[in-house]
C-alpha positions in Angstrom: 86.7 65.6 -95.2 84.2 66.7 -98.1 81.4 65.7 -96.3 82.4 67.9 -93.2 82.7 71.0 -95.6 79.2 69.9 -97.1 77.7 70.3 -93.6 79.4 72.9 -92.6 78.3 74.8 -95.7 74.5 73.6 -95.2 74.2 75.2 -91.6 75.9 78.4 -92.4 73.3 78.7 -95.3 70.4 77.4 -93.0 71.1 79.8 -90.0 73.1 82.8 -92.1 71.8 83.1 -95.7 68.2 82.5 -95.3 67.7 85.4 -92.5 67.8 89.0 -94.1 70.0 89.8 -91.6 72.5 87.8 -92.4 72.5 87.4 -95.7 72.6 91.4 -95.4 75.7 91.3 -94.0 77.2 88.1 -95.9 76.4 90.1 -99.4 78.4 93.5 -97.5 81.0 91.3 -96.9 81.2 89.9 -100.3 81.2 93.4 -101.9 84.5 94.0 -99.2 86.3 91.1 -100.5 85.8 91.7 -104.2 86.7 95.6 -103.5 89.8 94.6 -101.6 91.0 91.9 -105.0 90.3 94.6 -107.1 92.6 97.0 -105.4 95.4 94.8 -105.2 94.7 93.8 -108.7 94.8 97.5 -110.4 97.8 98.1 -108.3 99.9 95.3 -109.5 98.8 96.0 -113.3 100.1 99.5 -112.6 103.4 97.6 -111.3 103.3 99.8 -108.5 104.4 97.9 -104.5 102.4 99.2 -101.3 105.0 101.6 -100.9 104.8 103.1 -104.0 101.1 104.0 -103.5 101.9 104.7 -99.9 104.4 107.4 -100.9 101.5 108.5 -103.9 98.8 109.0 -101.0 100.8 110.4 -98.3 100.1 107.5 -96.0 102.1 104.8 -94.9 102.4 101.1 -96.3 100.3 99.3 -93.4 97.2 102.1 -94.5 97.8 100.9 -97.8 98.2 97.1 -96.4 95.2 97.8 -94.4 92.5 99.1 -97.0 93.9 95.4 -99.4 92.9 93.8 -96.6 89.7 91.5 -96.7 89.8 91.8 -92.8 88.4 95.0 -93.0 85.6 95.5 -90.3 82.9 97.6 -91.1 84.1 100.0 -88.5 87.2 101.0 -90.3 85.7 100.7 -94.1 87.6 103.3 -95.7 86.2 106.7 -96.4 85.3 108.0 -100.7 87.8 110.0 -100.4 90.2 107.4 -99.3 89.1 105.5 -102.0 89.6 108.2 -104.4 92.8 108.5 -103.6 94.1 105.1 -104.1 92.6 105.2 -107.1 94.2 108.5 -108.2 97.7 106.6 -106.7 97.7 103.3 -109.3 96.3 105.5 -112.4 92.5 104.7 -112.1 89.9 107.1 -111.7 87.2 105.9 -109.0 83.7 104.3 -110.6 80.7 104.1 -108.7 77.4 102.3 -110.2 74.3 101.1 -108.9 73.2 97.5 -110.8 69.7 95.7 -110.7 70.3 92.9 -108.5 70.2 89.3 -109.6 67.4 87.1 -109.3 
């Protein structure tokens, strides 16, 4: 089975990663993910369920469901101000930063 996962891994990295393209859209889609960990994460060290912050945003729990969701597609990324407002729901204020990349 390993070796399956090893070639598997080896053509997504030879037709994906080494394109711009796609390794464009791999790294976006890496930056989704860790957003949509992070949310959950704050949210549970607030102690606060989907509802709670539903109710705190004026939304509904499948919104909130939705925006945790890694399954996000990049046509229904949610808005600043949407983000903004989760945050202000769990306790957090909204940082935004721009980092040298690695190399």
């Amino acid at each position: 089975m390993a070796k399956r996962s090893t070639q598997w891994h080896k053509e997504f990295e030879r037709k994906v990663l080494f394109h711009p393209e796609g390794l464009a859209e791999y790294k976006a889609f890496q930056l989704q993910l860790e957003l949509c960990e992070k949310m959950k994460s704050v949210r549970k060290k607030a102690r606060l369920t989907q509802e709670d912050v539903a109710k705190k945003m004026g939304t509904k729990v499948p919104a909130v469901a939705r925006l945790e969701s890694s399954n996000v597609s990049s046509l229904h990324s949610p808005s600043l101000a949407t983000l903004m407002k989760y945050a202000q729901a769990v306790g957090r204020e909204l940082k935004i930063d721009f980092v040298r990349p690695h190399i």
